[in-house]
C-alpha positions as a LaTeX table, in Angstrom:
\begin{tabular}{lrrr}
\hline
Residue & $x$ (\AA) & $y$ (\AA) & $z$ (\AA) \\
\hline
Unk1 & 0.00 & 0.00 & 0.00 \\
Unk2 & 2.97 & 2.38 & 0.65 \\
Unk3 & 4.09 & 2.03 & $-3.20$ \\
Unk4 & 0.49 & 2.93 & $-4.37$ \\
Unk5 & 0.40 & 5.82 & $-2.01$ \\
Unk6 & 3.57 & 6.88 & $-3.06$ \\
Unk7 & 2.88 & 6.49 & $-6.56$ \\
Unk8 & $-0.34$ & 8.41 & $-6.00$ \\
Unk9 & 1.55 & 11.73 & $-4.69$ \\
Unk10 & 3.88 & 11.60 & $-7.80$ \\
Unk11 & 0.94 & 11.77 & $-10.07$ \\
Unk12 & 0.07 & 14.86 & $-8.09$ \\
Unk13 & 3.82 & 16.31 & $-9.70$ \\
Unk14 & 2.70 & 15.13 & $-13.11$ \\
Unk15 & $-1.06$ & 16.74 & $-13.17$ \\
Unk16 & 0.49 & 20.49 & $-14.10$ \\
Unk17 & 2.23 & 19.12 & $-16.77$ \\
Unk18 & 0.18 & 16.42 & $-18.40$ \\
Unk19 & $-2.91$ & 19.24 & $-18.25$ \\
Unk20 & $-0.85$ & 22.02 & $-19.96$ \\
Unk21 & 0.26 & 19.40 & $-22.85$ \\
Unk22 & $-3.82$ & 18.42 & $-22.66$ \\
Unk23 & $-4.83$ & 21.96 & $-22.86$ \\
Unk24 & $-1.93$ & 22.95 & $-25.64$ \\
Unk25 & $-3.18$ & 20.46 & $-28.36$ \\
Unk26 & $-6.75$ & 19.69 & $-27.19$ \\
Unk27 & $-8.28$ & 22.62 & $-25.22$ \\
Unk28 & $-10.40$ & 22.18 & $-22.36$ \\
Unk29 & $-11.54$ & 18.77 & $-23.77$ \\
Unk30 & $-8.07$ & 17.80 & $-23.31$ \\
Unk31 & $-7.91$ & 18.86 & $-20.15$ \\
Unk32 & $-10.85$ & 17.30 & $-18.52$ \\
Unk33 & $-10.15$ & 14.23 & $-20.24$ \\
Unk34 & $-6.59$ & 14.12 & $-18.88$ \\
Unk35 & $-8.16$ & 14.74 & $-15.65$ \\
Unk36 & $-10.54$ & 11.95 & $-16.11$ \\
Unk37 & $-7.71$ & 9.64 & $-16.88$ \\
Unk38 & $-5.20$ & 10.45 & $-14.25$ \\
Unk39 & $-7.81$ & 9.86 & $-11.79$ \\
Unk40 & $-8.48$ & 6.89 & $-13.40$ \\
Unk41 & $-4.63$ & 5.92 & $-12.79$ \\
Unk42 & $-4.86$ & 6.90 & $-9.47$ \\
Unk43 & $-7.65$ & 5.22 & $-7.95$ \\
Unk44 & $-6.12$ & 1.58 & $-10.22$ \\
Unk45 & $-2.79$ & 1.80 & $-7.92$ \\
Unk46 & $-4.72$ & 2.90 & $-5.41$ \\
Unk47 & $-7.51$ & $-0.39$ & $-5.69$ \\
Unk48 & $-3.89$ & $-2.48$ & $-6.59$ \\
Unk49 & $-2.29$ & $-1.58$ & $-3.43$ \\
Unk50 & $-5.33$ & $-1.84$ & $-1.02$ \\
Unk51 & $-6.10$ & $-5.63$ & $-2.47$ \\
Unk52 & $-3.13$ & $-6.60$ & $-2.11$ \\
Unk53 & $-2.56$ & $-5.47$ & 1.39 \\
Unk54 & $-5.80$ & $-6.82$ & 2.98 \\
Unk55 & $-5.53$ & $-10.44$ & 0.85 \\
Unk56 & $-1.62$ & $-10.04$ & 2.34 \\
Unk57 & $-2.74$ & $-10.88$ & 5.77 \\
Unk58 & $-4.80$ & $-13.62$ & 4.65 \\
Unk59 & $-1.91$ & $-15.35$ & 3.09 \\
Unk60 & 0.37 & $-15.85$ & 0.25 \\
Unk61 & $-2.84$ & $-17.77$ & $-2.42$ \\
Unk62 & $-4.66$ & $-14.90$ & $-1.51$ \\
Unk63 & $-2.40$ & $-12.13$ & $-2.19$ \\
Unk64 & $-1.24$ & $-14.38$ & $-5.75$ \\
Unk65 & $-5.20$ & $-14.26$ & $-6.28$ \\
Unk66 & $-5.89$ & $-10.74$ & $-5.45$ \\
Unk67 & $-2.60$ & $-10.08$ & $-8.25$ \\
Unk68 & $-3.82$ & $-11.99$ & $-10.94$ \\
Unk69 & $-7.92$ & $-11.41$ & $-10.69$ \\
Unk70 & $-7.12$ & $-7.76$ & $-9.52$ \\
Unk71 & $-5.62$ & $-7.19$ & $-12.26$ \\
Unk72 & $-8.69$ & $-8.38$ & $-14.42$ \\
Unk73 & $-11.23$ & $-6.31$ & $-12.40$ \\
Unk74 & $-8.90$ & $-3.24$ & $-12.57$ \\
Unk75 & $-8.82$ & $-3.58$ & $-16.40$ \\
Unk76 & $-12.74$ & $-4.35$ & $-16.66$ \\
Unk77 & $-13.30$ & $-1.32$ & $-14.22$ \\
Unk78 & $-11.07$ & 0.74 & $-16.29$ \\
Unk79 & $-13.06$ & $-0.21$ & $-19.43$ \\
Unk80 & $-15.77$ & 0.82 & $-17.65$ \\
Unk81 & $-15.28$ & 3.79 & $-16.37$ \\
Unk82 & $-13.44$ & 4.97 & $-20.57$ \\
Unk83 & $-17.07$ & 3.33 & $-22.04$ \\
Unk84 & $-19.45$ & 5.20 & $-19.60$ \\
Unk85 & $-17.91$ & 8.29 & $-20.72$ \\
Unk86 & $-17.44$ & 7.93 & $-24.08$ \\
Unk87 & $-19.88$ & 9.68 & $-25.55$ \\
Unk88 & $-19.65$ & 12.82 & $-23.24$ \\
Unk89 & $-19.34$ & 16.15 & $-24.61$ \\
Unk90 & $-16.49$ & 17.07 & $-22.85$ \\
Unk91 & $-14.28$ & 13.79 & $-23.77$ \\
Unk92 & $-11.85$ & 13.36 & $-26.08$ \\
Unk93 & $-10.80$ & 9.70 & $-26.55$ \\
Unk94 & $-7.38$ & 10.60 & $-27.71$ \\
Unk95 & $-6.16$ & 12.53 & $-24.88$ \\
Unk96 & $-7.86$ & 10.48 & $-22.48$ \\
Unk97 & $-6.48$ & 7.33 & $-23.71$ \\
Unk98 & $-2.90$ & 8.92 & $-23.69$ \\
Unk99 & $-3.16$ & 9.63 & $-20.21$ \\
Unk100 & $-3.99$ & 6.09 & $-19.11$ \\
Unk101 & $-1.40$ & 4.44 & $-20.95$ \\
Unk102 & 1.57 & 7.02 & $-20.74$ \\
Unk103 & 0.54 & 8.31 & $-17.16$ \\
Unk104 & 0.39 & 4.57 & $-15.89$ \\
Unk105 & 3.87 & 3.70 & $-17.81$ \\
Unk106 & 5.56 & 6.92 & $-16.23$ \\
Unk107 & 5.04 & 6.52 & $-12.98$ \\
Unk108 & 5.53 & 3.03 & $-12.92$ \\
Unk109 & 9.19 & 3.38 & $-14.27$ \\
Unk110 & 9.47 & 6.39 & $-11.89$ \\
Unk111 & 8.52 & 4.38 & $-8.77$ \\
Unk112 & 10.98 & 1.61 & $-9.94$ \\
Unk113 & 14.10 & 3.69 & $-8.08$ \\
Unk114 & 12.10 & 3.55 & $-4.62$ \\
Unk115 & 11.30 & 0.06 & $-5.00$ \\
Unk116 & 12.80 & $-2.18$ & $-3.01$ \\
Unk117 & 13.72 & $-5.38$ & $-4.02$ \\
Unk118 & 14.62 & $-7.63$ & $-1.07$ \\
Unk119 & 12.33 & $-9.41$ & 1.23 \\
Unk120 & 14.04 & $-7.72$ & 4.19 \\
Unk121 & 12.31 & $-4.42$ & 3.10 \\
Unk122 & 9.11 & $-5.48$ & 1.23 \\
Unk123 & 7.65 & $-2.15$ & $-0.38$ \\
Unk124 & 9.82 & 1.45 & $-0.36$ \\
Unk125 & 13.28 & 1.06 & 0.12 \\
Unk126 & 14.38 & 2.27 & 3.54 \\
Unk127 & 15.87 & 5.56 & 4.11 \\
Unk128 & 19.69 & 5.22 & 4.15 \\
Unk129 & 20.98 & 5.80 & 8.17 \\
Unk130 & 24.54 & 7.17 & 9.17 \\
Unk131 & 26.49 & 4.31 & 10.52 \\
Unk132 & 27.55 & 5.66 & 14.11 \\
Unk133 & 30.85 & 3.53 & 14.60 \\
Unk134 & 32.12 & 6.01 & 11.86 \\
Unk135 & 33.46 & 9.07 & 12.42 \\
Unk136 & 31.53 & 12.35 & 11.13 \\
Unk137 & 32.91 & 15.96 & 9.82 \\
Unk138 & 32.08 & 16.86 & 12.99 \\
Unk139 & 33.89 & 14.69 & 15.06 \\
Unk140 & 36.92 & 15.29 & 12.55 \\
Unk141 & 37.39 & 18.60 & 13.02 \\
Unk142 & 37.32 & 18.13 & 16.81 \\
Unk143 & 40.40 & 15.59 & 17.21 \\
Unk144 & 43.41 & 16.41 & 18.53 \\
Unk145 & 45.20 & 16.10 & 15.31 \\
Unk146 & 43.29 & 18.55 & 12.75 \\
Unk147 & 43.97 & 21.55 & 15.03 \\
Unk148 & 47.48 & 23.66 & 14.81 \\
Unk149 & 49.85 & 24.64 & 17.06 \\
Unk150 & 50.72 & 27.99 & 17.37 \\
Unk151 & 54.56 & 29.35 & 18.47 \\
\hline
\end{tabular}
């Protein structure tokens, strides 16, 4: 859940953008399309994240379960939610489709650096700590043998 959550605030970073490309070659269509679909994108990782935290605690064929038949509902909702819309006056199908697929891409391989990898740290990678059995700037400039001697 931490990943979707954190994927969720960096699609907050991408809105100004992906709204002034929107509203560049599509007007305010464009942009309420773009809208549309980022929220779309949101509430998927979102719904990804939450199922697989709450079928986590049940156990391991859960959570598998939740991955692979989430992943069907998710794309059946998303169809959804594109076909109830479709025919909207303020949609456009081109900029709205855009969004899903680039938006989803994007901050997928932007979330892949906080990742981590290991089952010691399941989720976001921990934040790095100083190790305190070595020495600091601090502590450097202190010792005996970085200050001078005057005559």
């Amino acid at each position: 859940m931490a990943v979707a959550v954190d994927i969720a605030r960096k699609a907050v970073w991408m809105l100004p953008v992906c709204l002034v490309v929107a509203y560049g070659f599509w007007g305010m269509d464009g942009v309420w399309s773009t809208l549309y679909g980022l929220a779309i994108v949101v509430v998927n990782f979102l719904l990804a994240g939450w199922m697989l935290a709450v079928t986590g605690r049940i156990g391991a064929a859960a959570m598998g379960a939740a991955a692979l038949f989430g992943f069907l509902l998710r794309l059946g909702l998303i169809m959804v939610a594109v076909l109830a819309v479709r025919n909207a006056s303020w949609v456009s199908l081109v900029p709205l489709g855009l969004t899903i697929i680039v938006t989803h891409l994007a901050l997928l391989f932007w979330e892949l650096r906080k990742v981590s990898a290991t089952l010691a740290f399941p989720g976001l990678k921990p934040a790095p700590t100083p190790n305190p059995h070595l020495p600091t700037r601090a502590t450097d400039e202190t010792s005996p043998t970085s200050s001078s001697t005057a005559p």
